[in-house]
C-alpha positions as CSV (number, residue, x, y, z in Angstrom):
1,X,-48.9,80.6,38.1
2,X,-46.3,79.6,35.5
3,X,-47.5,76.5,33.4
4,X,-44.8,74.5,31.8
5,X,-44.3,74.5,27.7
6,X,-44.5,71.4,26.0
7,X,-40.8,72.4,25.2
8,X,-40.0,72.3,29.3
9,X,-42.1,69.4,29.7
10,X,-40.0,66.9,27.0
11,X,-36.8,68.6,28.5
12,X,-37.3,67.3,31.7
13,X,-38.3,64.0,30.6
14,X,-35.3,63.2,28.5
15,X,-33.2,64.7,31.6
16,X,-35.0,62.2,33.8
17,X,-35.0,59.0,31.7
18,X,-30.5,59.7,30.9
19,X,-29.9,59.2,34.8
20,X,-32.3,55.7,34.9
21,X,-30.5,54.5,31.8
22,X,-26.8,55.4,32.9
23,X,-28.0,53.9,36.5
24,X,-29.7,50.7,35.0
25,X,-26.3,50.5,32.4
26,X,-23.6,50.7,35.7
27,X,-25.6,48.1,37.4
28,X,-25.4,45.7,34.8
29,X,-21.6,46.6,34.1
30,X,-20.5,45.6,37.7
31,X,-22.9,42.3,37.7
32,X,-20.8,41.2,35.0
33,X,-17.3,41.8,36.6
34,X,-18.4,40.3,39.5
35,X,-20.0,37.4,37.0
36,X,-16.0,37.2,35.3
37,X,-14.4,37.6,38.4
38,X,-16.1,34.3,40.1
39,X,-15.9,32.3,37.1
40,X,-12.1,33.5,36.7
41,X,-10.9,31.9,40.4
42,X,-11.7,28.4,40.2
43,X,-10.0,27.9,37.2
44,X,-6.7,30.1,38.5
45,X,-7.1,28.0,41.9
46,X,-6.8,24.8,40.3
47,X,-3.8,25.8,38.5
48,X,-2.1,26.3,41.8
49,X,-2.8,23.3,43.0
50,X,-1.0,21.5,40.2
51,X,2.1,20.4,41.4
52,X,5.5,21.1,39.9
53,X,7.1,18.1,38.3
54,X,11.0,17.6,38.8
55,X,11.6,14.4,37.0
56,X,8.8,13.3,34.8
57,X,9.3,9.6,33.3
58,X,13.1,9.3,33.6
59,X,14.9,6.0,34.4
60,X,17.9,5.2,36.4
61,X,19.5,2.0,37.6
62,X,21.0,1.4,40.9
63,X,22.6,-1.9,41.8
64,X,22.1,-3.6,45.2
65,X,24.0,-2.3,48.0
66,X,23.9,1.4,46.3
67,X,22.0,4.3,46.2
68,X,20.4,7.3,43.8
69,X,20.1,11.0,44.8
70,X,17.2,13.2,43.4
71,X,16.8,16.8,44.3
72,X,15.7,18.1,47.4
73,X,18.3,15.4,49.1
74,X,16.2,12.7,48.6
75,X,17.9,9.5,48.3
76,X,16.7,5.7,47.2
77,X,18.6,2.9,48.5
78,X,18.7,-1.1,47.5
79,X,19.4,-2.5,50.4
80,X,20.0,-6.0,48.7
81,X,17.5,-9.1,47.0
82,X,16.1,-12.0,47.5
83,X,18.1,-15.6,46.8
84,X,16.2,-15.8,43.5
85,X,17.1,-11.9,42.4
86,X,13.3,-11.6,42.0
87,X,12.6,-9.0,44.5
88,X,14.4,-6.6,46.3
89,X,14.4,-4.2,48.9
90,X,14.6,-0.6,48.8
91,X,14.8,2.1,51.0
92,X,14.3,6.3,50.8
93,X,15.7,8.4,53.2
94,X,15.9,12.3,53.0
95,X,19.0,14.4,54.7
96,X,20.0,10.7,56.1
97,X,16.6,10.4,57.9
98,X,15.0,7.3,57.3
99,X,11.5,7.7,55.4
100,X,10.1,4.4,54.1
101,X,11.1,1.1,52.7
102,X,9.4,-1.9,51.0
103,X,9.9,-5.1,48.9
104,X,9.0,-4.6,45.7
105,X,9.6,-7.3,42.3
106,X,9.4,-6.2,38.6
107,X,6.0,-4.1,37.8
108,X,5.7,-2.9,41.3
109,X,5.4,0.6,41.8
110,X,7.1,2.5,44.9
111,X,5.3,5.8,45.9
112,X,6.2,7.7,48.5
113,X,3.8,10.6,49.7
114,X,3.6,13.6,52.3
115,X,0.2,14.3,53.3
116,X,-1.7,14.0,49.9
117,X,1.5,15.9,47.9
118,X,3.2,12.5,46.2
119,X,7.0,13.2,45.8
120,X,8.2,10.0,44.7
121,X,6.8,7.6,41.9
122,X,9.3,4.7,40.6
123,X,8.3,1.6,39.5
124,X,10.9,-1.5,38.9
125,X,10.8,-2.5,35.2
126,X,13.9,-4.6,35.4
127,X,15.9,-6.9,37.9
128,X,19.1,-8.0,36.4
129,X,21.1,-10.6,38.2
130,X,24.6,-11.6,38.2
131,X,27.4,-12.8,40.8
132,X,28.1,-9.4,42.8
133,X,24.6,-8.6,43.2
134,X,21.4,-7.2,41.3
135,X,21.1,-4.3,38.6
136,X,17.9,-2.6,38.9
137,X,16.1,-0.7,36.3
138,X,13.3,1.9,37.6
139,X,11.2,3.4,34.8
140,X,9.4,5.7,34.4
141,X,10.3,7.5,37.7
142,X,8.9,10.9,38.6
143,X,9.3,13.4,41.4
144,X,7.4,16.1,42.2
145,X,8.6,19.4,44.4
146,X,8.0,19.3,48.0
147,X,6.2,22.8,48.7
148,X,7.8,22.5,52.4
149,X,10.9,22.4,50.9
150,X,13.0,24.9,49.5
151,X,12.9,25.1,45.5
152,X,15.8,23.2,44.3
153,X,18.6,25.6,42.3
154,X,19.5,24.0,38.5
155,X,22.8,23.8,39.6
156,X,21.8,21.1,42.3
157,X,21.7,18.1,39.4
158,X,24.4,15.9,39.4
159,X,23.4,12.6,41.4
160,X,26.2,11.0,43.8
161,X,25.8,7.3,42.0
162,X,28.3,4.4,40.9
163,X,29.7,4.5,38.1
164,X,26.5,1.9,36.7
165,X,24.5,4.8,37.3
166,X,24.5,6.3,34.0
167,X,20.9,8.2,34.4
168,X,20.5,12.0,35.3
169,X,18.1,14.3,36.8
170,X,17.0,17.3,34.2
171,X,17.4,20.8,35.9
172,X,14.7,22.8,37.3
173,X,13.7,25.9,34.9
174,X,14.0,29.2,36.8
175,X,10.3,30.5,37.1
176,X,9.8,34.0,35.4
177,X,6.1,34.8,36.5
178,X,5.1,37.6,34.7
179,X,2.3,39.2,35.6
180,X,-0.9,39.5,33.2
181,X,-3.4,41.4,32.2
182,X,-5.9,41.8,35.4
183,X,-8.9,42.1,33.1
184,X,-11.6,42.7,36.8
185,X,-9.0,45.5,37.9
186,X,-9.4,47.5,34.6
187,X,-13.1,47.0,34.4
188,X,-14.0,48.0,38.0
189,X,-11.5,51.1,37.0
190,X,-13.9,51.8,34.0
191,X,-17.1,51.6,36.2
192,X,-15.9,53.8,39.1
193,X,-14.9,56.9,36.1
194,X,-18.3,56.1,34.8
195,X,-19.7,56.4,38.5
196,X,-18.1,59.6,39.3
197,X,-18.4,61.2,36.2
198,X,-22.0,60.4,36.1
199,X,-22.7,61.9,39.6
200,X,-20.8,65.2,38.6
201,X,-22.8,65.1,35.5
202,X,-26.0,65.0,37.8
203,X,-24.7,68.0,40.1
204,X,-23.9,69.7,37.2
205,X,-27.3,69.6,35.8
206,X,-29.5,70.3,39.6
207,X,-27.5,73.7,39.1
């Protein structure tokens, strides 16, 4: 009966404690991509949900009886005012489809939503009377894109408006996504050639 050297003895122990260590090392490597990779969503998820802003704190003045387009065809009406030229009424419709109205005075805000997306925001700064009517001043107003809708081409910005309605609409920046750096993809790609290349190491060395 062959006794193992002390040579043969340390061999096999430094061959047995490599494989725990590269085991033990892969384990914790793919804990902390899956760590990174569930702390990385929530903050990409909210980014999502932040919605895309198509007019953000312009003004615009529309006297009674007229109207102001903003992208995605909607369209704000005042209708007329009261006898005093305190408050007046307004009116948004979309594709000549009525959507909501109300009576709103100076400081009042009009905000028109679908489902919990808010498209519309204007509030009335200024009422200015005189013998043909009012003059109304919104401001700020801001819009936000309709996700149901199609996105709105930067060529689509020129309002149909009197000739009183000296305000525009900026135009909506083309979106170039480009895509980044997926930092889980390469580090899954590191532990799988570390997995494979540490079973072929183990074959090698049974043989």
């Amino acid at each position: 009966m062959l006794v193992p050297n002390k040579h043969e003895r340390k061999s096999r122990k430094g061959t047995g404690v490599l494989p725990a260590f590269f085991f033990s090392f892969l384990v914790l490597f793919f804990f902390s991509v899956l760590l990174f990779s569930v702390l990385s969503v929530p903050g990409c998820a909210e980014e999502e949900k932040l919605p895309i802003v198509l007019v953000d704190g312009d003004e615009i003045y529309v006297q009674s009886g007229d109207f102001h387009d903003f992208l995605q065809e909607y369209r704000i009406y005042v209708k007329g005012a009261d006898t005093e030229g305190s408050r007046i009424w307004i009116e948004l419709s979309r594709d000549g489809v009525f959507l909501e109205d109300a009576i709103v005075g100076e400081g009042d805000t009009f905000v028109y939503s679908n489902n919990t997306t808010e498209i519309l925001n204007l509030t009335v700064d200024t009422i200015y009377g005189g013998t043909d009517g009012v003059l109304v001043r919104f401001s700020p107003v801001y819009q936000h894109l309709n996700p149901k809708l199609p996105m709105p081409q930067s060529q689509q910005i020129a309002p149909v408006n009197s000739s009183e309605n000296n305000s525009s609409v900026s135009p909506v920046p083309e979106e170039h996504q480009v895509k980044g750096f997926d930092m889980p993809l390469f580090l899954l790609s590191i532990g799988a050639v570390f997995l494979v290349t540490g079973i072929f190491s183990g074959r090698h060395k049974e043989k």
